[in-house]
Residue, then its C-alpha position, 0 to 999 in steps of 0.5 A: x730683945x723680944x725673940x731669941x737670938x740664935x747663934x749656930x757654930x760649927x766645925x772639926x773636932x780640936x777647933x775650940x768650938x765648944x770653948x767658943x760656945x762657952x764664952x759666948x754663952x758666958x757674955x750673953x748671961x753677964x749682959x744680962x740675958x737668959x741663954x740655952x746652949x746645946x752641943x753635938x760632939x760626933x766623932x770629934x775626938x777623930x776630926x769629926x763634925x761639931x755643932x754648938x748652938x747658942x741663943x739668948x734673948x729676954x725669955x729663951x725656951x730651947x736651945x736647939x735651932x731649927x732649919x732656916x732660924x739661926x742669925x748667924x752660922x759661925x764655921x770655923x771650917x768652910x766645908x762644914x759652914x756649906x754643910x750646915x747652911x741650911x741651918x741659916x735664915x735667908x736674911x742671915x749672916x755667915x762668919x768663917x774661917x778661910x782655912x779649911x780642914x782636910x776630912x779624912x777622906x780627901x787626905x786619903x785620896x777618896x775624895x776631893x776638897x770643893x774648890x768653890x766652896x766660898x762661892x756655894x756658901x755665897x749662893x745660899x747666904x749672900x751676907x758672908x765674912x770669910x776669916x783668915x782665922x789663923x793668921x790672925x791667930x799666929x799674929x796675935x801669938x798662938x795658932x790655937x786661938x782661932x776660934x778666939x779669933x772668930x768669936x771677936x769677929x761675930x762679936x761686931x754682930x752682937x750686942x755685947x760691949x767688949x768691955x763684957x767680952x774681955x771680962x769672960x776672957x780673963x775668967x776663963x782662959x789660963x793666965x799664960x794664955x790671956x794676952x795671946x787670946x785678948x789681942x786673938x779676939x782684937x784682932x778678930x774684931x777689927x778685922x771688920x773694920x779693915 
């Protein structure tokens, strides 16, 4: 793989998103590449935005990602993916969950949530995989596994086997959790191929 290649996730504080970089991050080194990985947590502990950025290739040299260079905006919010879309190649792809997180200011009334949001993101990036992260998460056996969820569906978008992907699975989720998040990620990935 001769240019890196970037990965930018995004989402609300609590979603797992920094859990989903570190595997990610995980599964890039086991296959064998050189990976940067960044994060930004704002004011994640009150809902707020989280950004991660990951990329691997043969030789990587930043992990930050400028406008217009990442291959893949992974949100797990859809109001955050419409955010942070201008982070994505034209050619690029989008994977995001379909559940939105009220902010702060539309629970309160100040304002209101776009309805159209799909259709925005559509505009800018035509190549869009909405996921409904927390059925697929529930059906699997627990609702915090959405971000599991989601990275098993970019997963059909990387050049990782599964096989590497279970591997980081079983090292770094608790015992009493890995079932739960190895049929989150299967379903995630399969979710593809429906």
């Amino acid at each position: 793989m001769k240019d890196a290649f970037s990965v930018f996730i995004t989402g609300v504080g609590g979603q797992g998103i920094i859990l989903a970089s570190e595997l990610l991050s995980d599964v890039s080194l086991k296959a064998g590449f050189d990976v940067k990985k960044s994060e930004v947590h704002g004011m994640a502990q009150r809902g707020g935005s989280v950004v991660s950025t990951v990329r691997f290739g043969d030789k990587v040299h930043s992990p930050l990602i400028s406008p217009g260079e990442a291959d893949v905006v992974l949100a797990f919010e859809p109001l955050e993916a419409l955010r942070t879309l201008h982070f994505s190649k034209p050619s690029g792809k989008v994977v995001v969950n379909s559940r939105p997180v009220m902010p702060a200011t539309v629970a309160s009334g100040m304002a209101t949530y776009p309805k159209d949001v799909f259709e925005q993101i559509k505009k800018v990036v035509p190549d869009v995989v909405v996921v409904d992260g927390v059925a697929l998460a529930k059906e699997a056996g627990t609702v915090r596994a959405v971000n599991v969820v989601l990275l098993g569906a970019l997963s059909n978008y990387l050049p990782f086997k599964q096989e590497t992907w279970e591997e980081v699975i079983k090292e770094r989720i608790p015992h009493k959790y890995l079932d739960a998040n190895l049929r989150a990620f299967n379903n995630g990935r399969n979710v593809i191929n429906m």
